[in-house]
N, C-alpha and C positions, 0 to 999 in steps of 0.2 A: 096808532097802536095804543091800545090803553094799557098800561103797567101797574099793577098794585103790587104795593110793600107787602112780603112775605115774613110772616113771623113764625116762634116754634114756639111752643108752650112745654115743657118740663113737667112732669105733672099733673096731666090733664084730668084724673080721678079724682080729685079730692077738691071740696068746695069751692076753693081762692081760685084753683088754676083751669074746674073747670065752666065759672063764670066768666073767665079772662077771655077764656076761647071763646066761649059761647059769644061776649060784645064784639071782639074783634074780629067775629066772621058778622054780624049783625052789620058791623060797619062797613063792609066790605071789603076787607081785609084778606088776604089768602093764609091761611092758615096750619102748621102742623102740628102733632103732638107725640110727645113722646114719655112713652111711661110702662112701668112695668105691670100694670095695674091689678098689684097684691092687696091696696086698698081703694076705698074708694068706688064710683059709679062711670062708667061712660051714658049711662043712661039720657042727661041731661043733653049728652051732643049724638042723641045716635041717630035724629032728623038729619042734622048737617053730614053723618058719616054718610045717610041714605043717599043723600041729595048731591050727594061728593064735594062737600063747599070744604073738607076737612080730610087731612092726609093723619092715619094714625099709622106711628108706627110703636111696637108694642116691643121693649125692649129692657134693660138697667141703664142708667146715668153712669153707669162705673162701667158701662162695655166701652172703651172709647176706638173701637173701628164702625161703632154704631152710631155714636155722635158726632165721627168724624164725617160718617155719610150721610145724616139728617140734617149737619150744618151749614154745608158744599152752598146750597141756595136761599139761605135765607138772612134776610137783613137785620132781623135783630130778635133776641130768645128773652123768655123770660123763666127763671128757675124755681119752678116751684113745690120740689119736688122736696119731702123729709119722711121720718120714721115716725108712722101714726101713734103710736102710742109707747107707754114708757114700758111697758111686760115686753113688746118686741123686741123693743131696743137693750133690754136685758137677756134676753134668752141668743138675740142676732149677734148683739155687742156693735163696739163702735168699729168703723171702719175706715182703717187712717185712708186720709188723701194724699195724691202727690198734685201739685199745681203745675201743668208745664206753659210756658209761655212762647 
């Protein structure tokens, strides 16, 4: 049985995160992504979405029954999801976190 490390990517629209996906399915990596995608492109992975090498699931980072079910299987995320620009972030404002552990 062959087993590949499953990751998540945070972010998957915007440059950084979705380069990251794009190598770590490259590598043969299993991969999913999750993001709201209010910026940014899928464009760069939509071969891999064709091809099913890439699980999207299209959601916010701040639903947490939504991170709690994209988490469930996978061995390690990387987060790389923020607020594109600084007008956004003035007119959306901040919004506190809570950290649970």
């Amino acid at each position: 049985m062959h087993w590949r490390t499953k990751f998540l990517v945070a972010g998957p629209a915007r440059l950084i995160g979705n380069h990251l996906a794009d190598k770590l399915i490259d590598d043969d990596f299993e991969v999913g992504v999750l993001g709201d995608l209010s910026t940014g492109t899928l464009e760069n992975l939509s071969s891999h979405i064709r091809d099913g090498n890439l699980r999207l699931v299209k959601g916010d980072v701040f639903n947490s029954e939504i991170v709690t079910e994209v988490v469930k299987d996978i061995d390690a995320g990387f987060h790389k999801t923020a607020v594109a620009s600084v007008t956004r972030l003035l007119v959306v404002g901040c919004i506190p976190l809570e950290v649970k552990s």
